[in-house]
C-alpha positions in Angstrom: -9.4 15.7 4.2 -7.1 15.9 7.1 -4.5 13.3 7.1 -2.6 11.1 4.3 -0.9 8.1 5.2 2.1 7.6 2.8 4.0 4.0 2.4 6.4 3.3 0.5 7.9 -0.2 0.1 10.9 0.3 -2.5 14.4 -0.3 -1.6 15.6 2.6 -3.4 13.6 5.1 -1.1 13.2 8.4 -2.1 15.4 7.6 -6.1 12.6 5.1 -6.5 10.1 5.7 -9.5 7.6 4.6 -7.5 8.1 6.9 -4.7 8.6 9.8 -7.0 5.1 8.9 -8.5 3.4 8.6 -5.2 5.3 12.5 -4.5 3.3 13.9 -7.3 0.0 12.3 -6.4 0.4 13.7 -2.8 1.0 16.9 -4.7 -2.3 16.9 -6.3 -3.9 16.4 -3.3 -2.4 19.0 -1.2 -3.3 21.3 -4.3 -7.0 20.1 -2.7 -6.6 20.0 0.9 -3.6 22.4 1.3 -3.8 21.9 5.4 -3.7 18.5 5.2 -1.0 16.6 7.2 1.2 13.6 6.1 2.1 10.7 8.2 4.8 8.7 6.1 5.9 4.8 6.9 9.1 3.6 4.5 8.7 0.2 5.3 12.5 -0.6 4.0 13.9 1.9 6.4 12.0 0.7 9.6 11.9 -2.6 8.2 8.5 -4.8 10.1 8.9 -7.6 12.3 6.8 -10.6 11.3 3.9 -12.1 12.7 4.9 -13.6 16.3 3.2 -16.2 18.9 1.3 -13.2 20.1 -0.2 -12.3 17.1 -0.9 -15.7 15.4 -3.1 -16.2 19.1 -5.0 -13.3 18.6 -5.7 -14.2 14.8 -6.7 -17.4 16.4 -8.9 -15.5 19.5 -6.6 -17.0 22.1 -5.6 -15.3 24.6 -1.8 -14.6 26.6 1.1 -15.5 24.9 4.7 -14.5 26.3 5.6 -11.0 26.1 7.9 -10.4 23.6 11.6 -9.5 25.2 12.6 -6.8 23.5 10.6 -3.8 21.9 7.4 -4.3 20.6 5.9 -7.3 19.7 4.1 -7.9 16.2 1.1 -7.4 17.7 1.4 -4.1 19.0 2.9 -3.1 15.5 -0.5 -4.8 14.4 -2.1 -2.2 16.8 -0.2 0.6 15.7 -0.5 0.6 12.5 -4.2 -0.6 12.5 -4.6 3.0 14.1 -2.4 4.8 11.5 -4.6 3.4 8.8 -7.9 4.0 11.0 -6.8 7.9 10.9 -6.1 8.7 7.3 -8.4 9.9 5.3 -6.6 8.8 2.2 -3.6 6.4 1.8 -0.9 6.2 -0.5 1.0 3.3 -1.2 4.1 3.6 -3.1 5.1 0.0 -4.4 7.6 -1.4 -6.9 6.7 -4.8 -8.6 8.9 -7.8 -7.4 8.8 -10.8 -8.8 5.5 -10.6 -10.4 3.9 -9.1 -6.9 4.5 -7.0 -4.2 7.9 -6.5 -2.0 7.9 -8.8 1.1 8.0 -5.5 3.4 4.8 -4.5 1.6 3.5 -8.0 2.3 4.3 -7.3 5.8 2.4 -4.6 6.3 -0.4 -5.7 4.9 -0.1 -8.7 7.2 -0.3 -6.5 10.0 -3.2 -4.8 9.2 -5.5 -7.0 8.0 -6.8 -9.0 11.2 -10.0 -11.0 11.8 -12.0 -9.0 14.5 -9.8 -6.1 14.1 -10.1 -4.9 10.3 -12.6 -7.5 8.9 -15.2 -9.8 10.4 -15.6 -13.5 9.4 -19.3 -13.8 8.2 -21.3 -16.8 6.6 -21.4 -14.3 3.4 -17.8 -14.2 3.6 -15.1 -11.5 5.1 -16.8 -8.2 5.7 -14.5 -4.9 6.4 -14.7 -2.7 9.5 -12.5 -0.1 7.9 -14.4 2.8 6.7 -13.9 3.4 2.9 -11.7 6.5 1.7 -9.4 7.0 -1.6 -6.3 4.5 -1.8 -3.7 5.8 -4.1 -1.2 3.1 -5.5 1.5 4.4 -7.3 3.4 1.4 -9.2 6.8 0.9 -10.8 7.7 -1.8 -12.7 10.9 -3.2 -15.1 8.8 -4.5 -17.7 5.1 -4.5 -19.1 2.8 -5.5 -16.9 -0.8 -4.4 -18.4 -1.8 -4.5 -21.6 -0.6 -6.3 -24.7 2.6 -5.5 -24.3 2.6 -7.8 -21.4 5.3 -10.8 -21.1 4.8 -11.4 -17.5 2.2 -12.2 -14.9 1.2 -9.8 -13.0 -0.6 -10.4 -9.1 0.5 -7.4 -7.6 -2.7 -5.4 -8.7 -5.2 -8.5 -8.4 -3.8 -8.8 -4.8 -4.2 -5.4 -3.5 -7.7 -5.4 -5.4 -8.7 -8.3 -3.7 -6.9 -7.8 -0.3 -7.4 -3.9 0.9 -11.3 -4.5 0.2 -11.8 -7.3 2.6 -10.7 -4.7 5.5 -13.0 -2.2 3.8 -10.8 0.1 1.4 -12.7 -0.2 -2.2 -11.9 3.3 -3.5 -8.7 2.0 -5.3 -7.0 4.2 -7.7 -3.8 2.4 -9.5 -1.3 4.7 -11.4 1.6 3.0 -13.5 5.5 3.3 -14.5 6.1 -0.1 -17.0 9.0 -0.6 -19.1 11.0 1.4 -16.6 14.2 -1.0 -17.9 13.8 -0.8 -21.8 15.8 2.7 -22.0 15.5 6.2 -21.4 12.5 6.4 -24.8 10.7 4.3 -23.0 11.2 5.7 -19.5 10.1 9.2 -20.9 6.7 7.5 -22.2 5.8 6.4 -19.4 6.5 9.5 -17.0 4.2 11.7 -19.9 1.4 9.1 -20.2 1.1 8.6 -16.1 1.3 12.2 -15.7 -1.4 12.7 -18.2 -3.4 10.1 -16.2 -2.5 12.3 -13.1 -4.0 15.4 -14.9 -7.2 13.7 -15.9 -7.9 12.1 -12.7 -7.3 14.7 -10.5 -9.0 17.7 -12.7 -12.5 15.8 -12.2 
């Protein structure tokens, strides 16, 4: 392993639980792969443009399109980070639930990223990734339960990402959990010693 893309989509940066969780699981790895180098992307402080004319053409295979006046246009971010993800050998995503799914920065991203012709191929069988696969690491904070039976609220943040980062190719999904983060500082302490246990367990295999 030679290179870990880190993204982190909470507001709260580097005091985010989620952030802090996806610090320790970059930890474990670099225990592996001490050399390894980190390219980080905090999609709140270098906030995404949306999709433009540009890009909507080339979703559509059209061509042209009026450059865009100032900076890059969504479709070179598309490009750009298209080849950030194409050069890490693992990813971590550091995401916070909102509003039963992901942060619209997140949402962005993902947006960028996942392109027909680019990252996945329409087929007759249905959408095929070019991506090749490698270990995605999503590290997950949330205010309530959002697994289990415990549960009082829906929750599509982990359905999306299991049904969205496979279409471009990424299957080897690993999902590690902070819930209840907002019933008190009991149940905050619960939750850091059961994920860290999961840490343990996953990463001494």
């Amino acid at each position: 392993m030679k290179n870990i893309l880190h993204i982190s989509a909470s507001a709260r940066a580097e005091e985010s639980d989620s952030y802090r969780l996806s610090q320790q699981i970059i930890a474990q790895l670099r225990k592996a792969y001490p050399s390894v180098q980190l390219v980080s992307r905090d999609l709140w402080s270098e906030p995404l443009p949306h999709v433009d004319f540009q890009y909507a053409n080339a979703l559509s295979r059209r061509e042209g399109g009026a450059p865009h006046a100032r900076g890059l246009s969504s479709l070179d971010w598309s490009d750009l980070l298209i080849e950030e993800l194409r050069a890490a050998d693992a990813v971590v995503i550091a995401t916070p639930m909102h509003n039963f799914t992901v942060p619209s920065v997140l949402k962005a991203w993902l947006d960028h990223v996942v392109r027909i012709g680019v990252t996945f191929n329409a087929t007759p069988e249905g959408k095929v990734g070019t991506l090749r696969d490698r270990p995605v690491y999503i590290a997950v904070s949330s205010g309530g339960w959002r697994s289990g039976e415990r549960a009082r609220q829906p929750d599509f943040l982990e359905p999306y990402l299991r049904a969205i980062l496979p279409t471009i190719g990424l299957k080897d999904l690993h999902f590690f959990s902070l819930q209840a983060l907002a019933a008190g500082s009991d149940a905050t302490t619960a939750a850091q010693a059961a994920v860290e246990l999961e840490l343990a367990r996953h990463f001494a295999v």
